[in-house]
Every structure is written in C-alpha cells, then in structure tokens.
C-alpha positions in Angstrom: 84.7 43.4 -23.6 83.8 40.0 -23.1 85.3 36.6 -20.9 88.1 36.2 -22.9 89.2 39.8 -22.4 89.1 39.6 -19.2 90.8 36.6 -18.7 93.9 37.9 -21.1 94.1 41.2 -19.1 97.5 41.6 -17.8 98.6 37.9 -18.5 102.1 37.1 -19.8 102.2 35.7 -23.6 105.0 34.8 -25.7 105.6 36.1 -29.3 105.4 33.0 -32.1 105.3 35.2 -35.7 105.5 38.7 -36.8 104.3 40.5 -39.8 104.2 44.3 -39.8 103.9 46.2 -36.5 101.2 43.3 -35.3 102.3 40.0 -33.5 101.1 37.0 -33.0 101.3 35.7 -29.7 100.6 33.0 -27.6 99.0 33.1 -24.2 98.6 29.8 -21.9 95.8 30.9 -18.8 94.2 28.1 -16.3 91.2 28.6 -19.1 93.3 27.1 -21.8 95.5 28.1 -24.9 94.7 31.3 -26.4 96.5 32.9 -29.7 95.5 36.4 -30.3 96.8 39.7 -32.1 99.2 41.6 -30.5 100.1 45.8 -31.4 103.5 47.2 -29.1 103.4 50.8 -29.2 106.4 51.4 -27.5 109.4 49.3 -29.8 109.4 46.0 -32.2 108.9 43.1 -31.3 110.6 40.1 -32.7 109.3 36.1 -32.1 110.4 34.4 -28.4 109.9 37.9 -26.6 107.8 38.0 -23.9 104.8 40.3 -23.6 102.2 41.6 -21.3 98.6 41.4 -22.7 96.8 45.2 -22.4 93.6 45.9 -23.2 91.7 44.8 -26.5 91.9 47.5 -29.5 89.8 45.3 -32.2 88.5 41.9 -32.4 91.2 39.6 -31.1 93.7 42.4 -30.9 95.7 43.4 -27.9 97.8 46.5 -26.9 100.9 44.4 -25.6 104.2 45.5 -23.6 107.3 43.7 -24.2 108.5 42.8 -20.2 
C-alpha cells in the first residue's frame, strides 16, 4: 500500500461511469481529487451512487460498498 491508499481508505466517493462489474468513481479528500477503479461485491452499482472506498485489490482498484 502506498499514501494514496491510505488516504482513500474508508472515504466517501461518488460513481461517474460504469462498464462491467467495475466503476469509476470519484473521490474528493483534503489531498485533492482522486478518480480510481472501483469493484462492489455485494450488488450493481449504477453512476450518482455513493460508495465507501475499501481496501485496494490491484493497481488503482478499490473494493467499494455502496452506503
């Protein structure tokens, strides 16, 4: 894990596209805008939900939890 990881842990982001079972979402922090990958195990996610960043899976790829 590196900064970045640890700065996105449990933060809230906000879905902007979807293709497949990964998201794209959109996470602002006091560190500045980040857009990163984003896998829901638990149901589909569709753009404008809101998610909870997890922990990272792959390079700039997040478990998320819609909330």
């Amino acid at each position: 894990m590196d900064l970045q990881d640890f700065v996105l842990l449990n933060e809230t982001g906000r879905v902007i596209d979807v293709f497949g079972q990964t998201a794209k979402v959109q996470v602002s922090t006091l560190e500045g805008i980040f857009t990163i990958n984003g896998k829901c195990r638990d149901g589909v996610l569709h753009v404008g939900d809101f998610v909870k960043v997890g922990l990272v899976i792959a390079n700039n790829t997040y478990l998320v939890e819609k909330i």
